[in-house]
C-alpha positions in Angstrom: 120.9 86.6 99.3 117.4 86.4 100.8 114.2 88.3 101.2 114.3 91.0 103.5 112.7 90.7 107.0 110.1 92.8 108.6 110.2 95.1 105.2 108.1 95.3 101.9 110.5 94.1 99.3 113.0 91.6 97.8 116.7 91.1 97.3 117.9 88.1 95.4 117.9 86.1 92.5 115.4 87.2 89.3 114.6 87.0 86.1 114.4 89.8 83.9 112.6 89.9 80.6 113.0 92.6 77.9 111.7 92.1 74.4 112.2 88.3 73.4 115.5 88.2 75.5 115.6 87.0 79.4 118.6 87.8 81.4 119.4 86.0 85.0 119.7 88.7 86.8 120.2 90.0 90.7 117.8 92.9 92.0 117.0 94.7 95.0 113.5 95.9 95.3 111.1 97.9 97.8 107.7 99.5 97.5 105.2 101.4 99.1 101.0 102.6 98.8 100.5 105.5 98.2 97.5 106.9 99.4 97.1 109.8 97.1 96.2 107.5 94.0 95.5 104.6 95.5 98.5 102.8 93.9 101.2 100.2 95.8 104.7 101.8 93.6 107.4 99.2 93.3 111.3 100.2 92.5 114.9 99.0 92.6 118.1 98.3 91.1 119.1 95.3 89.4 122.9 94.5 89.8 125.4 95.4 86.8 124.8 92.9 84.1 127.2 93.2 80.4 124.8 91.2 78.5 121.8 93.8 80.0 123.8 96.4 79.6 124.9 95.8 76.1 121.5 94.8 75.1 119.9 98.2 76.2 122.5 100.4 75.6 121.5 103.2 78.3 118.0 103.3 77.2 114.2 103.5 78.9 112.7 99.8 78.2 109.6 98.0 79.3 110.6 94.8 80.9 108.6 92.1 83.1 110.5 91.3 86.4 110.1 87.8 87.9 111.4 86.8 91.4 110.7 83.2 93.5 107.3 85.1 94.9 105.8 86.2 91.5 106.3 88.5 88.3 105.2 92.1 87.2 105.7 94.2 84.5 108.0 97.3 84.8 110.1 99.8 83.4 113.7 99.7 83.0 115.4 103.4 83.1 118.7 104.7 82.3 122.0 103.0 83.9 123.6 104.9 87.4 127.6 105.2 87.3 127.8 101.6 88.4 126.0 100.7 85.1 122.7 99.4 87.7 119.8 99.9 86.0 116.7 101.5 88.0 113.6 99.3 87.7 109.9 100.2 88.7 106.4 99.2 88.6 102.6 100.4 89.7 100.5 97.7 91.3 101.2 94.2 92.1 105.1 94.2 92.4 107.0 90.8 92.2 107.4 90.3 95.7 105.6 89.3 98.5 103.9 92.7 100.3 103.4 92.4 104.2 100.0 93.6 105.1 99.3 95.2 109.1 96.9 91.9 108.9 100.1 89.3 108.3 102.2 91.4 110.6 99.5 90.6 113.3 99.0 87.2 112.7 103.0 86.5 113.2 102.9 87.9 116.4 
């Protein structure tokens, strides 16, 4: 697993805090500004965990997310069918975000 190429976001190993427990977790994470309110929105899965899953039992939790390129805080929000849990974020996500600047500069 690896960061993702020519795309705002991350998909890989991460740490996952939630109340005084930490879970090693994997996640899959993208993001975008938006314009409206000025805000960068980050979001994702993490992959199906059973100690996450029996810690949380299904419910809404405040977490703080931590990948290789930095940490955020972030919301944790009811389990899909696969038992993934939905995580987002407003503001500095915890991944690197490409800029038109650093997209210019590889060229």
């Amino acid at each position: 697993m690896s960061e993702l190429p020519d795309d705002d976001g991350y998909r890989g190993p991460a740490r996952l805090r939630v109340g005084e427990r930490e879970f090693a977790v994997t996640v899959d994470l993208r993001g975008h500004f938006q314009p409206i309110d000025g805000y960068y929105r980050w979001y994702g899965r993490v992959s199906a965990d059973q100690e996450l899953s029996a810690a949380l039992a299904g419910r809404k939790t405040p977490a703080t997310l931590t990948t290789p390129q930095g940490s955020a805080s972030g919301e944790l929000s009811d389990p899909d069918p696969w038992d993934r849990y939905r995580v987002m974020g407003t503001s500095t996500p915890p991944f690197t975000v490409l800029t038109e600047l650093d997209a210019a500069l590889e060229v």
